[in-house]
N, C-alpha and C positions, 0 to 999 in steps of 0.2 A: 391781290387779296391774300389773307393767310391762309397757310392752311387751318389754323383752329376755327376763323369766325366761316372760310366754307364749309367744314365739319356740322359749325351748326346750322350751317343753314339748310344741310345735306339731312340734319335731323329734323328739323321743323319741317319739312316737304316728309319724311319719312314719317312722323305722327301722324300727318292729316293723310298721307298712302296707306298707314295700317289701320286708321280709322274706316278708310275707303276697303279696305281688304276685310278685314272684318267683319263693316255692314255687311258688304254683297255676300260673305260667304255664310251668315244667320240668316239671310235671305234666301237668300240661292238655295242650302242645305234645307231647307225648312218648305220652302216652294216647289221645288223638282223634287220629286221620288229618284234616289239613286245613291251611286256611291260617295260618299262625303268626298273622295279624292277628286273628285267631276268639281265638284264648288270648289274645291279649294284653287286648283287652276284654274278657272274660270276668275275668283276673286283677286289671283294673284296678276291674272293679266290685266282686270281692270283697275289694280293698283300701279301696276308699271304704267299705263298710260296715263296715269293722273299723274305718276311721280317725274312721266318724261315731260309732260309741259311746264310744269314746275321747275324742273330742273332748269330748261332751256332758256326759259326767263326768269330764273332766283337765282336761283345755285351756282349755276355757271355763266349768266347773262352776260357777265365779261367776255366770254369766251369765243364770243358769236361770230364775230369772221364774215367770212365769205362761203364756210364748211355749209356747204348743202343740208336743210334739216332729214331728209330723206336719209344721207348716211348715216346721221349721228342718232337717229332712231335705232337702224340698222345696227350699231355698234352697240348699243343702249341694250336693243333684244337679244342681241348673241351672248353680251357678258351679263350684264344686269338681268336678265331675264331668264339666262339659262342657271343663273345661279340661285334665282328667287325660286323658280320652277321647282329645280332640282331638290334642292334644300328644302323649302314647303313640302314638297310631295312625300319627300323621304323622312325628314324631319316628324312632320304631323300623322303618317302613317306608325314610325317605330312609337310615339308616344300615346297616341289614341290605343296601340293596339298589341304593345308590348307593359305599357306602363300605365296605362289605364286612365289616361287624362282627359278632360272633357275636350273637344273639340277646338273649341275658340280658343281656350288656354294654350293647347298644345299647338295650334300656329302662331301665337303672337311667340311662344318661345322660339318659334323657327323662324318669325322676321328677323327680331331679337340677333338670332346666330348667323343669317346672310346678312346683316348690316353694315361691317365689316368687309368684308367681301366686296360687297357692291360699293360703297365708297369708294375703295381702291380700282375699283374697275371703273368706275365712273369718270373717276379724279383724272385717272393717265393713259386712261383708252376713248371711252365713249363721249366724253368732253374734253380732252387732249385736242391742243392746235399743233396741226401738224406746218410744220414751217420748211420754207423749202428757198435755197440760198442760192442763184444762179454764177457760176465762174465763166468768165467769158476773159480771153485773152487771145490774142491773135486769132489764129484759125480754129482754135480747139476751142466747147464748152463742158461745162458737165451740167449737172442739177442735185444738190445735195438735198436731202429730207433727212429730217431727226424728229423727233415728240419731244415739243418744249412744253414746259407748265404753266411757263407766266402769262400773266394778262398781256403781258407788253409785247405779246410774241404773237398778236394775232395775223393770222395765213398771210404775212406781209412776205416779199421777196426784197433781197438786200442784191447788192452788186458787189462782189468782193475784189478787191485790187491787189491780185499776186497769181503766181505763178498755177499754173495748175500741178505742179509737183508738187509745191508747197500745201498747197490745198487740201490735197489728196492724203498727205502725211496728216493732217489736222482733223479734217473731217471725213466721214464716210462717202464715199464717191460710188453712185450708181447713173 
């Protein structure tokens, strides 16, 4: 797939996420007594979980593999999540309360600014096929891993026919 029509599609799951982020957080701010920062993490985690299923089967459904969905949540929360978090919380704080912004306005500007981010993190970490090439020659093996991008590169294992010194000069050997 390209990357521009995954881009979009990486946007279309991000509208109906900030849709999702938004409701919960007019709700949530507006139902609990507390600090607006409490709803905004709360709405941000329930947009990340709508945006990981989507993701899993839209965005990336190429990508699916044999990767465990349990990792790739895992990977999904660490980058994607630690950077919606982060960004919302600090983002929607300096503009609520340096710059005077309504509430809803000033996080959709801080979706808006982790967008970026999280595609990139999404693209070659959290939905990244990790592929992994076994050298087998005489008595010696190795096992190579690298992070490929393409579809065509799903968690398959290949046989490679050469030396293992040659190998070693080409690829990464662990």
């Amino acid at each position: 797939m390209s990357p521009f029509l995954r881009f979009v599609k990486f946007n279309l799951v991000g509208a109906m996420g900030m849709a999702v982020q938004l409701g919960a957080l007019a709700l949530i701010d507006g139902w609990v007594p507390g600090h607006y920062l409490y709803a905004s993490a709360a709405a941000v985690e329930l947009a990340l979980l709508h945006n990981f299923c989507w993701h899993v089967n839209y965005t990336w459904a190429d990508r699916s593999g044999r990767t465990a969905h349990l990792r790739r949540f895992l990977r999904f929360q660490l980058s994607n999540g630690a950077v919606s978090l982060a960004g919302n919380l600090a983002l929607t704080h300096i503009l609520v309360h340096e710059a005077r912004v309504p509430l809803l306005l000033a996080n959709l500007a801080a979706i808006f600014c982790c967008s970026l981010a999280n595609f990139y993190l999404g693209n070659n970490w959290a939905f990244a096929v990790f592929r992994t090439i076994r050298v087998n020659e005489g008595f010696s093996s190795a096992s190579i891993s690298w992070n490929g991008i393409h579809a065509n590169d799903r968690d398959s294992a290949e046989t490679v026919k050469s030396s293992p010194i040659s190998a070693s000069n080409k690829y990464r050997i662990s």
